[in-house]
C-alpha positions in Angstrom: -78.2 -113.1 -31.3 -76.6 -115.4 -33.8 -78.2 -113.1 -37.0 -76.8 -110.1 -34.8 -73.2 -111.9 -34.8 -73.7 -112.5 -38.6 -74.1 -108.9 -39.3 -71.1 -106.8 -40.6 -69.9 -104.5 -38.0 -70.0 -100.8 -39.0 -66.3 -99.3 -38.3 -65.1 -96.1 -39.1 -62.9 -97.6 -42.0 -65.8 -99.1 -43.6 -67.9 -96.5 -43.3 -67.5 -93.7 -45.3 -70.2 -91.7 -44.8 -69.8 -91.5 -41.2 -65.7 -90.6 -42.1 -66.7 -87.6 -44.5 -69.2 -86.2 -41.5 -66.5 -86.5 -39.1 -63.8 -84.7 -40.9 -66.5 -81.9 -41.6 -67.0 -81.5 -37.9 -63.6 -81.3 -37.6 -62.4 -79.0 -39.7 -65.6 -76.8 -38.8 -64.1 -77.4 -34.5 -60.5 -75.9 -35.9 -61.8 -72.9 -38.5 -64.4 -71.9 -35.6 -60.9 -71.7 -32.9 -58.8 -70.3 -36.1 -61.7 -67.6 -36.1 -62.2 -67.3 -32.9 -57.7 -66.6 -32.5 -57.8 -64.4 -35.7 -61.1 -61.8 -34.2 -59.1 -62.4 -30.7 -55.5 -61.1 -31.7 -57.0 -58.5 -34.1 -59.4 -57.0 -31.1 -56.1 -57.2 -29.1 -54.4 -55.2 -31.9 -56.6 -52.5 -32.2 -56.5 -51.9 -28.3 -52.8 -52.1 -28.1 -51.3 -48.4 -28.3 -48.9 -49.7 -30.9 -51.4 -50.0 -34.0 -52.5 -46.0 -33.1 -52.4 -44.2 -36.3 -51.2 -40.5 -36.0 -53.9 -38.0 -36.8 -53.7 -34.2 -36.1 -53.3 -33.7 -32.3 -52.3 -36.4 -31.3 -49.1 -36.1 -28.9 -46.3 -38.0 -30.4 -42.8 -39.1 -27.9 -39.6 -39.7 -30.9 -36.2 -39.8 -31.2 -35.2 -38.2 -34.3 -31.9 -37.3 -36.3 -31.7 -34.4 -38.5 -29.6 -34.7 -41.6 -28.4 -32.1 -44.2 -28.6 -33.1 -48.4 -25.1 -34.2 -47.6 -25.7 -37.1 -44.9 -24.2 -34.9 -42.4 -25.9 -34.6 -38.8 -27.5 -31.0 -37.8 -29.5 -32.3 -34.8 -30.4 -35.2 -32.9 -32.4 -36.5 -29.9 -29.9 -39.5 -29.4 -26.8 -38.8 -26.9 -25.1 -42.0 -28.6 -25.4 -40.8 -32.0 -24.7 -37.0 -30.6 -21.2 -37.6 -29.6 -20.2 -40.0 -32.4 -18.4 -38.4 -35.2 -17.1 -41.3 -36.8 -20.5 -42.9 -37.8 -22.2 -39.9 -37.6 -20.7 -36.8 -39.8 -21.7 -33.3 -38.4 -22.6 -29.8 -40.0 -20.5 -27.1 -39.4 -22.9 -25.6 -36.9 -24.1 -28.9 -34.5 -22.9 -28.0 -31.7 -23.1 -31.1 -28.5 -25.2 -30.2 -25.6 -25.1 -31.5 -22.4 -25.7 -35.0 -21.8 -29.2 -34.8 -20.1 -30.8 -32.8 -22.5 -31.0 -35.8 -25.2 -34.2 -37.2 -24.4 -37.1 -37.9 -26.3 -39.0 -35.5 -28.3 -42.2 -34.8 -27.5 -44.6 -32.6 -30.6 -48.3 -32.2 -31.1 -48.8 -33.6 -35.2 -50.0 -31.5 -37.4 -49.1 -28.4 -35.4 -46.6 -26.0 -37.2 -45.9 -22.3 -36.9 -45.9 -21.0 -33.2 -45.9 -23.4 -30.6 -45.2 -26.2 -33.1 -42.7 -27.5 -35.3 -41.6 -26.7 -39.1 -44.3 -27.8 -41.6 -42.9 -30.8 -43.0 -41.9 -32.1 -40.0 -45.3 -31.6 -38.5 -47.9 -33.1 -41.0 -44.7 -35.8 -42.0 -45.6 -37.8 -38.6 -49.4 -38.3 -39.6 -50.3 -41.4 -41.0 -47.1 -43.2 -38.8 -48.0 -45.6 -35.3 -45.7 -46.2 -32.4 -42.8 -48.5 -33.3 -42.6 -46.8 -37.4 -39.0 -46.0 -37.9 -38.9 -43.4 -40.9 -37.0 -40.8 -42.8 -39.1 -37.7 -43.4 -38.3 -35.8 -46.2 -38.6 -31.6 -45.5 -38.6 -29.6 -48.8 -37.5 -25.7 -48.2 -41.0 -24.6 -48.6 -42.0 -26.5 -45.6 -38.9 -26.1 -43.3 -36.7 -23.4 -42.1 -37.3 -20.2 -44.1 -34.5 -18.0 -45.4 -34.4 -14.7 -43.5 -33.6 -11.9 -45.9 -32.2 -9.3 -43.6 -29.4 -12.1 -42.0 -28.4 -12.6 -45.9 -26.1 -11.2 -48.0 -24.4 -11.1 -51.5 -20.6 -9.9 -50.6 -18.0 -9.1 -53.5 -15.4 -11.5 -54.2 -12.7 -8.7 -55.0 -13.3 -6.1 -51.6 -12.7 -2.9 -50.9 -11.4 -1.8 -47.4 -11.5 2.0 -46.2 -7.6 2.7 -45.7 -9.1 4.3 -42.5 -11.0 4.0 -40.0 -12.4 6.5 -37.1 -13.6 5.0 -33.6 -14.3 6.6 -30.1 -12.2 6.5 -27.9 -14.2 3.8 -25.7 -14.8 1.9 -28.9 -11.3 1.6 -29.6 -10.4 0.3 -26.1 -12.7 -1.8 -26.4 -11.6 -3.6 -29.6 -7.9 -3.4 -29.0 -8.5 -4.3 -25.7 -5.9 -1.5 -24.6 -6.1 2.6 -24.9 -5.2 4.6 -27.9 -1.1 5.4 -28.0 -0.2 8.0 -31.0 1.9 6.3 -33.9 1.1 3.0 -32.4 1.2 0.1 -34.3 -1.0 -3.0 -33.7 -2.8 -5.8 -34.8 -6.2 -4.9 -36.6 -9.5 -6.4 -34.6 -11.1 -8.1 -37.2 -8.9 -7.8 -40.2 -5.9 -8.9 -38.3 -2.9 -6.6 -40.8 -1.5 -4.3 -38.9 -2.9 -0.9 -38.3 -1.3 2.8 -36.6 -3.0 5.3 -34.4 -2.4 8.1 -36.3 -4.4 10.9 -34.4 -6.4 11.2 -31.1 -9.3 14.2 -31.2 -11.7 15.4 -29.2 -12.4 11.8 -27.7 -11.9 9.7 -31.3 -9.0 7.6 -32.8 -8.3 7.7 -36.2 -6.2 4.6 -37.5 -4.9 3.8 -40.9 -4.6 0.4 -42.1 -1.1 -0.5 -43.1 -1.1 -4.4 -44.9 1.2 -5.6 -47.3 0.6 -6.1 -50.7 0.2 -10.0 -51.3 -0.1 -10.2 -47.6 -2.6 -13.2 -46.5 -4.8 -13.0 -43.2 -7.9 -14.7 -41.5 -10.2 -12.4 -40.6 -13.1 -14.7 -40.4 -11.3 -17.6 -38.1 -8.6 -20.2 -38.4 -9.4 -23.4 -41.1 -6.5 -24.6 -39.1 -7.9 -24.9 -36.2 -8.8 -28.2 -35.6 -11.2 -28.0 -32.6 -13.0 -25.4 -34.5 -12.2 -24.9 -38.1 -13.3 -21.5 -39.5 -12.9 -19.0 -42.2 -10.9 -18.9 -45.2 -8.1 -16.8 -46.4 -8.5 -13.4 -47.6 -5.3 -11.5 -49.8 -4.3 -8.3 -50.1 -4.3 -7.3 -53.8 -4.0 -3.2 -53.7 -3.0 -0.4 -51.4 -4.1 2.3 -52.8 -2.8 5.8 -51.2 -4.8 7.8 -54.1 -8.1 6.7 -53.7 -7.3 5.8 -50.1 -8.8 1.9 -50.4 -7.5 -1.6 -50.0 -8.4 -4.1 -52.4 -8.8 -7.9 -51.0 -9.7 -11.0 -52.5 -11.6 -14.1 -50.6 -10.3 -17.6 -51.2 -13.7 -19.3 -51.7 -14.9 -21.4 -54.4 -17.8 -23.3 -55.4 -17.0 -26.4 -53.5 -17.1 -23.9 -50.1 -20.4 -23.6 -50.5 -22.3 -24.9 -47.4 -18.6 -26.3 -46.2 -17.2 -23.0 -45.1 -18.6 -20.8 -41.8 -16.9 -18.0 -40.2 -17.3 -16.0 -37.6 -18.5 -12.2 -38.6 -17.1 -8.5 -37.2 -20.1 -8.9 -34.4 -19.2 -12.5 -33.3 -21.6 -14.3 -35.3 -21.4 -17.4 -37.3 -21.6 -17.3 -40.9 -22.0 -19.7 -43.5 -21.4 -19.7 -47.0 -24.3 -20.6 -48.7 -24.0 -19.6 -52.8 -21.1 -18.9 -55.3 -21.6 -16.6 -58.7 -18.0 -17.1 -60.3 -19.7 -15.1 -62.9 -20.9 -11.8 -61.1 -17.7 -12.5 -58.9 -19.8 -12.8 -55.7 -20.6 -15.3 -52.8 -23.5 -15.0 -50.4 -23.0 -15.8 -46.6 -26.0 -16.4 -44.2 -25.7 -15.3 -40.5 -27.0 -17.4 -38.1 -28.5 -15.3 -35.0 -29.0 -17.6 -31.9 -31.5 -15.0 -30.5 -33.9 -15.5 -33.2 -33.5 -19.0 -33.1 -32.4 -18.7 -36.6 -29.6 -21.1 -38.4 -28.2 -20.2 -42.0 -26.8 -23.4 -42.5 -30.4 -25.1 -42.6 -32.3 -22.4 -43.2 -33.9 -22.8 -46.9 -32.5 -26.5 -47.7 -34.3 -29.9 -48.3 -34.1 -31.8 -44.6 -34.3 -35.3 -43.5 -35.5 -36.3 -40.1 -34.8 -40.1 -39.4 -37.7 -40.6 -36.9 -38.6 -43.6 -34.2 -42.0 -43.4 -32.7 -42.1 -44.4 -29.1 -45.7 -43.3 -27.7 -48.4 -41.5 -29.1 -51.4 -40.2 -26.9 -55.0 -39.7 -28.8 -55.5 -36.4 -28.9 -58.7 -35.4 -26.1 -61.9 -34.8 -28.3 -63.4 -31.3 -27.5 
């Protein structure tokens, strides 16, 4: 027993061996748990919805804004962001819907044409997951394609027939009252006073009668504040020889894609290209029936997207 007692006692601290081993196990305990967390949280990740990947087909729930070159919105799935003009500049064509239509967006990715969306918008969701807030870029090319027949150049300097033959229902319907002879009254469109100068064999021939330097709005009121319109068009020439009226259009460059009026059949136009040089400016009609807007229609968009849910597409 005594030799045993006389024996130096082998503790930790004088042991270094034993030390080294031990902190090997250790730090083998915590990388295996570190491991073990890591492959746990990743196999986690991959299950959870949010690290989904958008391919083609897949069913993808948004909100989105739309904005023009200018910052200005043309479309949005947010309410908030709908009726706030302050923040959130508007085209001259968003119009607000009701309240319960702003509601997420729902589109299959990759899927333009019929049944889908615009190009750009369509293939620029791949590649996002749920959660990705992201401004997608549409060149012209890939969004809204200019329709040819709803465009046209018009003359800066115009000439107006000095008169003008309708029916008889035609006329009552765009006076709103029946034909009187020698009556005079405000024109329809052009707004200058015009006088019935004959009734025939169920027809009304009036004669325009404006005043030279005479301004008028044909195309709405810019002064209107709930809905600005138009722009003002002057009366250069009566002519009683050649039996037209010369006008001229106060546009300019800086009108373009600032200006919309509203056309002889009720529709919106917009002014969407100046030539001071040929002394011409186009206008795009927008035609609700077609689904088809001039303002946006041929123009780089941005859509500010937020993906909320995206459902694999079903393999066949």
């Amino acid at each position: 027993m005594d030799s045993q007692q006389g024996q130096p006692s082998a503790s930790p601290e004088r042991n270094p061996r034993r030390k080294v081993l031990a902190a090997i196990v250790a730090g083998i305990v915590v990388c295996g748990a570190l491991i073990g967390y890591v492959l746990y949280t990743q196999s986690g990740a991959s299950k959870s919805p949010s690290s989904t990947v958008i391919v083609a087909g897949d069913l993808v729930t948004m909100n989105y804004t739309g904005r023009l070159p200018d910052g200005k919105v043309f479309d949005t799935s947010i309410y908030s962001i709908a009726v706030n003009n302050a923040t959130y500049p508007k085209s001259l064509t968003f119009s607000i819907r009701d309240a319960s239509s702003y509601t997420p967006f729902n589109m299959t990715a990759g899927k333009y044409g019929i049944g889908g969306t615009i190009k750009g918008f369509a293939l620029g969701v791949i590649g996002m997951q749920e959660g990705d807030h992201e401004t997608i870029e549409v060149v012209p090319g890939d969004g809204y394609e200019v329709n040819a027949n709803l465009t046209h150049w018009q003359m800066l300097h115009e000439e107006v027939p000095m008169t003008e033959r309708l029916s008889t229902s035609e006329f009552s319907e765009a006076f709103e009252t029946s034909p009187v002879p020698m009556a005079i009254l405000p024109h329809y469109f052009w707004k200058w006073d015009v006088q019935v100068v004959e009734i025939l064999a169920g027809t009304v021939l009036i004669k325009h009668i404006p005043t030279v330097g005479q301004v008028v709005y044909p195309f709405g009121n810019p002064d209107d504040s709930a809905n600005p319109a138009g722009w003002p068009v002057k009366v250069l020439e009566y002519d009683e020889i050649e039996g037209m009226i010369t006008v001229e259009h106060g546009l300019s460059p800086e009108d373009v894609y600032n200006v919309k009026g509203m056309d002889i059949d009720g529709k919106t136009i917009i002014v969407t290209a100046y030539n001071s040089d040929n002394g011409t400016f186009q206008v795009g009609k927008s035609d609700p029936s077609l689904g088809y807007n001039a303002e946006i229609a041929g123009r780089t968009l941005y859509f500010e997207v937020t993906i909320i849910k995206v459902t694999r597409a079903e393999a066949d």
